[in-house]
C-alpha positions in Angstrom: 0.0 0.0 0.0 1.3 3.7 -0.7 2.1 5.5 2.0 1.3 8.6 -0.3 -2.6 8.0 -1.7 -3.1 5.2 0.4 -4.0 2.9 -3.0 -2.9 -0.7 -2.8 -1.4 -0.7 -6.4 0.4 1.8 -5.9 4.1 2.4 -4.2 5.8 5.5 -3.1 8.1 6.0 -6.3 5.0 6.0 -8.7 4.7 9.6 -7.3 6.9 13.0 -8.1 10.2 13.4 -5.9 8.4 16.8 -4.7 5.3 14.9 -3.6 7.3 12.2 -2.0 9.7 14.8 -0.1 6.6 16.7 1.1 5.5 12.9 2.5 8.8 12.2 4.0 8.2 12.5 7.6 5.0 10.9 7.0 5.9 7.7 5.5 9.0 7.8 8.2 6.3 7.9 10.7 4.0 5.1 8.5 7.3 3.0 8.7 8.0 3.7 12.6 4.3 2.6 13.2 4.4 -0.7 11.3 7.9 -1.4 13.2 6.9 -0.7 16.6 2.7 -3.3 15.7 5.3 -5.6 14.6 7.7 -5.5 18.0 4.0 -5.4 20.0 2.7 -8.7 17.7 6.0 -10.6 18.5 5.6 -9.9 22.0 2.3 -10.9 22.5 2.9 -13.9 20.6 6.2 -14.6 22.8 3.8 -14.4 25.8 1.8 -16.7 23.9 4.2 -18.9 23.8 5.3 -19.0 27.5 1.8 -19.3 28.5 1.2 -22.2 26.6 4.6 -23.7 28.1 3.4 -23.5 31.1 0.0 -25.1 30.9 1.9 -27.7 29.3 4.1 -28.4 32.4 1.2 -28.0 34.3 -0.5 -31.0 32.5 2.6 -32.8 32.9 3.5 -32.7 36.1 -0.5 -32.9 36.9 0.0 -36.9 35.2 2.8 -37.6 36.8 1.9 -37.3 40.4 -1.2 -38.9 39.1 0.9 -41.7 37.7 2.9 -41.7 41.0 -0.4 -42.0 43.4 -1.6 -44.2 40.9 -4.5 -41.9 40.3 
């Protein structure tokens, strides 16, 4: 997607160096933005992960004192 007209066939250098100077801090900002959903995403899905690790040892440990009691 352009950061310029916003149209998904379109990319920044399909526009005039003046109009892409003019949008300079703005795409820098559009760029920033998409870096800092994409640091957020991993993150969440790094907590993901850890949670799910941990329910899994749960469950573990949960069948084998289960195994141990003979439960």
């Amino acid at each position: 997607m352009c950061d310029i007209c916003g149209r998904g066939s379109c990319c920044e250098s399909f526009h005039s160096l003046e109009e892409q100077q003019r949008y300079e801090k703005v795409i820098e900002a559009f760029d920033r933005a998409r870096e800092l959903r994409q640091q957020v995403r991993d993150e969440i899905d790094e907590e993901a992960r850890e949670i799910e690790a941990a329910e899994r040892r749960v469950e573990h440990e949960a069948e084998m004192r289960a195994d141990a009691f003979g439960d």
